[in-house]
N, C-alpha and C positions, 0 to 999 in steps of 0.2 A: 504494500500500500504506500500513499505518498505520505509525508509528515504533511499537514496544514500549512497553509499562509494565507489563507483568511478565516476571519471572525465565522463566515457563513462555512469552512467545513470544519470548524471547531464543533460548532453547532451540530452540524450532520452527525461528529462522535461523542454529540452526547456530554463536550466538557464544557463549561462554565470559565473556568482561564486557560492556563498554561503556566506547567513550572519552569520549562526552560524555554526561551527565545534565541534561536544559532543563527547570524549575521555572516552571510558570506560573501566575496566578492566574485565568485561566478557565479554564472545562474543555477537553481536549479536542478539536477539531473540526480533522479533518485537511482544508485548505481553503486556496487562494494568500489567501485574507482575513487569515491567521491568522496573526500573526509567527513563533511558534514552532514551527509548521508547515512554513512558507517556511525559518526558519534549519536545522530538521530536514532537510529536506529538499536543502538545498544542501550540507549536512556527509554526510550520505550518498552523495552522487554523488560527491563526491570520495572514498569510500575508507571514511569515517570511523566507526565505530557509534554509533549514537546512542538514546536514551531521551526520553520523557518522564512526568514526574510533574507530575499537575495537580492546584491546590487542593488540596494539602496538610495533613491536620489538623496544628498550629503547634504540639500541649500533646505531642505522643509524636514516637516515630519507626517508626511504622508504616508512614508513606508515604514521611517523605524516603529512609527506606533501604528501599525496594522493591526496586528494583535493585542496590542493592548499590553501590560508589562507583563513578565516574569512575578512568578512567585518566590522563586528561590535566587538564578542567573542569567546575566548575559553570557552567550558565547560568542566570542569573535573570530573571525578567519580571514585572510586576504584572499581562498579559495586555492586551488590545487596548486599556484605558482605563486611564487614573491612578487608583490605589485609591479617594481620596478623594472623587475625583467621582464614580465608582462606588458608590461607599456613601452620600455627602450629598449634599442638593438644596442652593442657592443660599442656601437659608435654611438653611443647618447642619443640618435634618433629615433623620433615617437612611432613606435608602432601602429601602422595603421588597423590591424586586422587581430581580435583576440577570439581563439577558440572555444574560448566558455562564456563567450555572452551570444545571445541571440541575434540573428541579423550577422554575426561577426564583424561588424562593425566596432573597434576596439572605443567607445564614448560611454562607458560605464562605471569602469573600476578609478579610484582615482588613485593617484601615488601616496605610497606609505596608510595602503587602506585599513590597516590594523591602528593606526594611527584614528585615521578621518570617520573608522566606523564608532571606535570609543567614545571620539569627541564628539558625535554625535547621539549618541545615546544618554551620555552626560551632560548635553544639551538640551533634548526636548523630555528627558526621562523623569517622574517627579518623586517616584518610590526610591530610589535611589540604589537598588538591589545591585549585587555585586557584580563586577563584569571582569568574565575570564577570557583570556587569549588562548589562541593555541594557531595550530597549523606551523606549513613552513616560513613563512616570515618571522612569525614570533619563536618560532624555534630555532630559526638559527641568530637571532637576535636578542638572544637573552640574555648576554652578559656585556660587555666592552667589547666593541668593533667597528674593523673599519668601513667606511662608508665609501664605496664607489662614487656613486651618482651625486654626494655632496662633496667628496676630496676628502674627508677628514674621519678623527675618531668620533665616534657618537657611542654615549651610553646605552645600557641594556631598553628594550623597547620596554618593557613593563612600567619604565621610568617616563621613558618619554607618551606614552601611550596614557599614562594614570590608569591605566588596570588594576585590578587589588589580586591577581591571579595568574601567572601564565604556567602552561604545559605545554611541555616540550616531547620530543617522541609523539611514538604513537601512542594516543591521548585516551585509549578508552577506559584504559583500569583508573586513572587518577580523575578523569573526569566523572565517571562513575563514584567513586570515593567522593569528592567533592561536592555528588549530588546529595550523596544519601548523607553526611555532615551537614550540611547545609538545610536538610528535613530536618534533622532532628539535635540541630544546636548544639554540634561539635566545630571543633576548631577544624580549620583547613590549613594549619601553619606546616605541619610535619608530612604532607600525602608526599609519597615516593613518585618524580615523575612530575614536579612544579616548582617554580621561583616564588618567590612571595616577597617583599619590601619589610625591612625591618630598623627600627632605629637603635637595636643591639644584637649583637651578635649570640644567635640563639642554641648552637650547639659549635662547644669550643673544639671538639672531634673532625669538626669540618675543614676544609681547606683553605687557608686565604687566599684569594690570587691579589696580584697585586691593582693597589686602587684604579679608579679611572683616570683620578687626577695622572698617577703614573704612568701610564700606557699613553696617554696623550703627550706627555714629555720625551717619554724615551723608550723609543721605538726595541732597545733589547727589554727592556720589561714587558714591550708587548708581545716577544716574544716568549719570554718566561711564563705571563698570564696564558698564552695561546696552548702551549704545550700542556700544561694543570689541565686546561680546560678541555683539551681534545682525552688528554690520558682517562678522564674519569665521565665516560661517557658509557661505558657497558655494564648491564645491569646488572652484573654479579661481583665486580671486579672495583668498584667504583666508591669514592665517600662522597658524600654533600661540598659543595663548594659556598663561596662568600666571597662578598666587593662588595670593599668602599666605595658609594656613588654621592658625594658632598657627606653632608653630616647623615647618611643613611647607609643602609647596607642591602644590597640581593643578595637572597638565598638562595642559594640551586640545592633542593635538597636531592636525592642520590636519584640514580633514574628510575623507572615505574620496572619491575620484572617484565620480562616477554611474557607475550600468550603461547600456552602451549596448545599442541594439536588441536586437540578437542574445543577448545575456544575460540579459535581459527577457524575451524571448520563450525562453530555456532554461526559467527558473523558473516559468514563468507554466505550462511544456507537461509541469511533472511529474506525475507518477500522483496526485494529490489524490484522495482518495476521496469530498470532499463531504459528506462523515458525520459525525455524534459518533462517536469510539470504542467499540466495542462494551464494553468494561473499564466506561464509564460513563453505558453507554444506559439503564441498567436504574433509574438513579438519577430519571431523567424527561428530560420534553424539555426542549429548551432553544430559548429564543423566539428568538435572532441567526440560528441555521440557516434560519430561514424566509427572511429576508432573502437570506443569500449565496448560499444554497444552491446559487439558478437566478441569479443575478448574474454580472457581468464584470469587473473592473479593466483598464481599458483605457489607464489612463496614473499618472506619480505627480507629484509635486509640483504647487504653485498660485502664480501669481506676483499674486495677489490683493491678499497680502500683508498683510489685516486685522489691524487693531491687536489685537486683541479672541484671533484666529485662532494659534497653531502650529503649525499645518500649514509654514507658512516655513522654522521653525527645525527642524522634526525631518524632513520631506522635501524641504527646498531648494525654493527662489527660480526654479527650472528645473525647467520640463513635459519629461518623458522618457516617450515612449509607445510602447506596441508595436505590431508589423508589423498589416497587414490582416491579411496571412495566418495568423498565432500565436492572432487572436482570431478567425476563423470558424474553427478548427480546436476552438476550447475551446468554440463553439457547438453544431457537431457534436457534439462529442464528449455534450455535455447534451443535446442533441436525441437523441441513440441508449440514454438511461437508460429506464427501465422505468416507472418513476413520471413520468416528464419529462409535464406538462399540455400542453405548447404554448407559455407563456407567461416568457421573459425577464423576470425581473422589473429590472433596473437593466444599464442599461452608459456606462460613467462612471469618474469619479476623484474627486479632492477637490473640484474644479469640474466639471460634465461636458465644458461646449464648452469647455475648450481640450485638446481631443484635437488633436495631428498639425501644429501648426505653434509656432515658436518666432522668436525673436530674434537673429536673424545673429548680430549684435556680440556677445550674452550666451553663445550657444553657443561663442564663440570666445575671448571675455576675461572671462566671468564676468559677476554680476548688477552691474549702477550701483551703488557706493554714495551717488549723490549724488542720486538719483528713484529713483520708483515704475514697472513698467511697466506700470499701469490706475489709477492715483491721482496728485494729484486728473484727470487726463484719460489716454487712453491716450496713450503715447506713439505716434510716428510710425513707430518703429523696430520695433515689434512691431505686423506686418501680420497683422490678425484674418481670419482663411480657415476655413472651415467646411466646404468642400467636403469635405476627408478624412473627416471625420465624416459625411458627407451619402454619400459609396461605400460606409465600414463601413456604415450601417445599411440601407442597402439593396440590401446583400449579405446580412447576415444574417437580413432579411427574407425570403432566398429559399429558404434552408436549409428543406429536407424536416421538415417538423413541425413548424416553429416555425410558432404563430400569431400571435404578438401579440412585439416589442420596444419593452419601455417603456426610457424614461429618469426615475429618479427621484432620481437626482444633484440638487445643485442646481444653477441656472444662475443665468450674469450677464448679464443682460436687456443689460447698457449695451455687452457685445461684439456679440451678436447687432445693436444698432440698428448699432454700429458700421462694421458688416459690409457695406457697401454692394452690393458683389458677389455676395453667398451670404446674406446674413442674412436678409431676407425668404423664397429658397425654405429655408434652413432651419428659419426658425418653419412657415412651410406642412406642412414633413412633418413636424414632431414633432407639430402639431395635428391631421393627418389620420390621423398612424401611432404615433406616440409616448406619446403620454400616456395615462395611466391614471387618468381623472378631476381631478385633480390634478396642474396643474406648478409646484414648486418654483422660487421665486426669493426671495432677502434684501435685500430694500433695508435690512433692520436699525433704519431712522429715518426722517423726513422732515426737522428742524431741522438747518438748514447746520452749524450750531458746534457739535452732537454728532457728525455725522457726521465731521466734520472731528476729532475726537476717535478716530471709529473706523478711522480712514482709508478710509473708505467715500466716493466721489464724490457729489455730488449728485444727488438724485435728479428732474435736470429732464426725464427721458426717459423717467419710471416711469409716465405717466397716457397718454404715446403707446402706451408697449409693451401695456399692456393695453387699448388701445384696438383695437392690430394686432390683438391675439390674440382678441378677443371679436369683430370682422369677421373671423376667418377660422371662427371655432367657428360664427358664424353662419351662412357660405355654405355650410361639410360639413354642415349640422344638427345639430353634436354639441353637447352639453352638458356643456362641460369649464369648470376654474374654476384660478384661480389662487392658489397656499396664498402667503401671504407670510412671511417670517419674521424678529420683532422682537426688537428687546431692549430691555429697562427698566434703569433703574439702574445704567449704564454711565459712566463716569467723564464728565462735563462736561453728565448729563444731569440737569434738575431736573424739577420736578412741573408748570410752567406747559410747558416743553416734552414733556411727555408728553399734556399737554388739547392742543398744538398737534398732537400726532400722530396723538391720536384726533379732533379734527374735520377732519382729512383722509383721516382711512383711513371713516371717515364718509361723508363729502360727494363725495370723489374716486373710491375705490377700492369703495364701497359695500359695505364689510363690517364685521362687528364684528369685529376680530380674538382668535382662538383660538391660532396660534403663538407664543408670547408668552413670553420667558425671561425670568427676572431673570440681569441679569451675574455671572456666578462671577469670578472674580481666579487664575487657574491661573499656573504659572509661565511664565518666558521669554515672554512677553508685551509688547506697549507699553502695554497696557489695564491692566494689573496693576502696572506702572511707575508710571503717574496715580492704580491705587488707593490702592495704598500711602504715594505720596510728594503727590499730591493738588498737582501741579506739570505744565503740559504741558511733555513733555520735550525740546521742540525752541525753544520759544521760554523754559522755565521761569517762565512768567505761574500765578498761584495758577488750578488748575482747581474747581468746585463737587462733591464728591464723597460722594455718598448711602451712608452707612457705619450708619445705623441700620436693623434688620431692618425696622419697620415702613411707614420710608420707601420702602424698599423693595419693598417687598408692595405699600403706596400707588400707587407710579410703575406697576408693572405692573396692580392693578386699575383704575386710571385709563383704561387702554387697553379690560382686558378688559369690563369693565362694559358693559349693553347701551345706560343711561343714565345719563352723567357729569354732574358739577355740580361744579364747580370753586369750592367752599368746604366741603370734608372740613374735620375738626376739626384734621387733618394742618395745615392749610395756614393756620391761625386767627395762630399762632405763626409768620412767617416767617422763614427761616435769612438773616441779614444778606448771606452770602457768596452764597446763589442770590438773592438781589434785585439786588446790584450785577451779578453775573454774567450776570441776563437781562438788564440796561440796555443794556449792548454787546454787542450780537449783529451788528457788521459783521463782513465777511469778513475776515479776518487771514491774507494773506498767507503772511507770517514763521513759518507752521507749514509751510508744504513743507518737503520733506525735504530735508536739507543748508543750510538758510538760516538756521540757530544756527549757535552755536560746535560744536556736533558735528553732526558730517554724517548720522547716521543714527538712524534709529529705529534712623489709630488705632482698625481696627475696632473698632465699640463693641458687640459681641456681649456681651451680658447674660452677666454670668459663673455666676451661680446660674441663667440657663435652660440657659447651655452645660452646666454639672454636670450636672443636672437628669436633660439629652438623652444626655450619657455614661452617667449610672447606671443606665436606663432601658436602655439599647442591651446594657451590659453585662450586665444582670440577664437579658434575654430571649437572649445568646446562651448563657448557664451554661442556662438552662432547656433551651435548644433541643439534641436528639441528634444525630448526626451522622449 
């Protein structure tokens, strides 16, 4: 069923209010994809009423008070993506076009919407009832960080936001805990899995990291804060943390436990309708639906661990997947819709293959914080098995109506070679059954000393894997290809390593590549740690960091271009720091993880274009109706 957002199907079920009202900044779309779907959804089963108002107009209070208030909270969201990056490309310009509003016309969500949804609530609200955060903006903004899209340090968002709540991870055990304290007039200071504001420091066991005033001064404190703060992020392995923010303190108290199977497999089997709301069909479609619509989620976190990547820090260091049986049952259940074509479009998680096995030692005492478990090599302790993944898909290859299960997750080529056992018949059937034209994989780079930046392995196994997969596309007859996916302008990468990238993706991989980002700097990152502080933060050696827009545009057309020539006017003037930086390009060691003194992992944006691109944005939203 849908949750309500209005008064008149409150009514239809019979409630009289609602205890909680969830604020999101996409529209919409009742679907396990959808955070505030899933949080919907798990507060109901337990009891609870619940609402939501999505994309809210920010200038009245026609939508926040749809409903009417809350009984117990607010919850906030900026919806499945960070506002910012949802609105701007890599080069700070405004996105035209956002996949989770209707019409896709991107004139809904505003920036820093964890922000603008607060302070509207705060605004027209007159109960005053507590208002919690969650999602990915407020989770990865929950302590001291740096700020891309302003240039600067900015305090935890609970601060700036005036929330009395945020939850971080995935939200549904503390938000849960939260609800049912909040019935019945318990404290919410201590739930595992939230920050809270405090003007003393509430358990002296916890961690201090160092102030905000310090991390704004000195950029190795921010790295010392960064490293605390990434170490104690796994929910077994992990203590509460603390920062000074003026004469106040954030608590992070320790993370929320994973869900295990069976809890997984509760949320994953609730009545999802798969729809936009019908409240906001009428407004247009909306292009993400294509995607989840007929998709799976078959497991959460990635022990990847990409410098670049948060996926780490907001769904844990630890693969938690669901039963076979929970996911041919959400197949079926797609196979028996009306519209259903035949055709699964995705089944996967943030990596696809590591569905269904894990790390003894990690399941039992938490992630290492002294290694990586797939960087620089896999470790020996996490044995790569594919077979569980090789039953699910060819079990739900057998489901009555299904024609075709793709995978368009992305994969890690270097588990598959890994995989001595299963890895070859696994590439066999994803080539003869799985792919839809196109399989995704990121080698991200080819030059040792960016990857080693990105925490991405080296890529000496990337010209076998597609060697496997172009002799086996050969022997079915099929004509499939493999998409790669780059990045430019990534902290330690210059412009001669970007001509080393493209005469191999050239000569080696025989493409000209089209996947091709420029690095964004998002927070809670190691990527965004180097952008910032322009320091690698494990051995602290000055890294080469591309902070001009042009340069950046350069590094990535350097790749995209069909014919490069490595004497742009870019490169006439070279930057003293990438010339020393290309001289030594041996292997360094001293950047694995734990062999510093900490064991773990001046934007020059044009201030008259930035104006420029604000007045411009601002002018065409007062034009645009609502």
């Amino acid at each position: 069923m849908f949750l309500p957002t209005t008064i008149e199907e409150c009514k239809k079920l019979g409630w009289k209010s609602l205890d909680v009202i969830l604020v999101s900044g996409d529209t919409y779309i009742d679907s396990s994809y959808i955070g505030i779907s899933v949080i919907g959804k798990v507060l109901l089963k337990h009891g609870f009423r619940v609402g939501i108002i999505a994309q809210p107009d920010i200038k009245t209070n026609k939508d926040i008070l749809r409903l009417g208030e809350p009984n117990l909270f607010w919850g906030v969201t900026s919806g499945s993506v960070d506002s910012l990056v949802t609105n701007y490309t890599a080069s700070k310009k405004w996105r035209k076009k956002d996949d989770y509003t209707p019409g896709g016309v991107n004139d809904r969500r505003p920036d820093r919407a964890v922000i603008a949804y607060t302070n509207l609530i705060k605004r027209f609200s007159k109960d005053k009832k507590p208002i919690v955060i969650g999602g990915i903006e407020a989770s990865l903004r929950r302590v001291a960080h740096y700020d891309f899209w302003s240039n600067k340090m900015r305090g935890s968002i609970l601060f700036n936001s005036k929330a009395d709540i945020l939850v971080y991870g995935m939200g549904e055990r503390a938000i849960l805990e939260i609800a049912h304290n909040l019935k019945n007039g318990k404290s919410t200071d201590s739930i595992r899995g939230t920050c809270i504001k405090s003007r003393e420091i509430i358990d002296y066991e916890y961690i201090e990291l160092p102030s905000l005033d310090e991390v704004k001064k000195d950029k190795l404190k921010y790295i010392e804060m960064f490293h605390l703060f990434y170490q104690n992020n796994d929910a077994l392995a992990s203590k509460g943390l603390y920062q000074k923010h003026d004469s106040r303190y954030l608590i992070q108290n320790p993370p929320a436990l994973y869900l295990d199977q069976e809890e997984l497999d509760e949320i994953y089997g609730f009545d999802y309708e798969n729809e936009l709301h019908p409240y906001y069909r009428k407004e247009g479609k909306v292009k993400a639906l294509d995607t989840i619509k007929y998709s799976i989620s078959t497991h959460r976190g990635c022990y990847g661990a990409c410098n670049f990547c948060a996926i780490a820090v907001h769904q844990g260091r630890t693969v938690r997947w669901r039963s076979e049986d929970s996911i041919v049952k959400e197949a079926e259940r797609m196979a028996s819709r009306k519209d259903f074509n035949g055709y699964i479009k995705d089944v996967g998680g943030a990596t696809a293959n590591m569905y269904g096995f894990e790390c003894k030692k990690k399941l039992k005492l938490g992630s290492c914080k002294d290694k990586e478990c797939i960087y620089p090599t896999i470790c020996p302790s996490l044995k790569i098995d594919h077979s569980a993944q090789l039953n699910l898909l060819d079990n739900l290859r057998k489901i009555n109506g299904v024609k075709k299960v793709f995978i368009t997750s992305g994969l890690r080529y270097d588990m598959i070679i890994d995989d001595k056992k299963h890895g070859d018949r696994y590439l066999k059937n994803l080539v003869d059954n799985h792919v839809s034209g196109q399989l995704k994989i990121a080698p991200e780079h080819m030059v040792d000393s960016v990857l080693e930046c990105m925490g991405k392995p080296h890529n000496d196994n990337l010209v076998n894997f597609k060697k496997k997969f172009n002799d086996l596309n050969r022997k079915s007859g099929q004509k499939q290809f493999l998409t790669y996916y780059l990045i430019a302008a990534h902290p330690g990468s210059t412009q001669k390593d970007m001509a080393v990238l493209k005469e191999f993706t050239s000569k080696e991989l025989n493409i000209n590549p089209e996947q091709v980002q420029i690095f964004t700097p998002t927070p809670s990152t190691y990527s965004t740690l180097m952008y910032y502080t322009e320091l690698d933060p494990f051995t602290l050696k000055p890294i080469f960091v591309e902070k001009n827009l042009r340069g950046k545009e350069a590094q990535k057309n350097a790749l995209i271009k069909k014919e490069y020539h490595n004497n742009s006017n870019h490169n006439k003037k070279k930057n003293p720091k990438e010339s020393s930086n290309h001289k030594n390009r041996k292997k360094d060691n001293s950047r694995k993880r734990g062999s510093s003194k900490y064991n773990r992992k001046s934007d020059t944006f044009d201030k008259n274009v930035n104006k420029n691109v604000n007045k411009n944005i601002n002018k065409k939203r007062r034009n645009k109706k609502r």
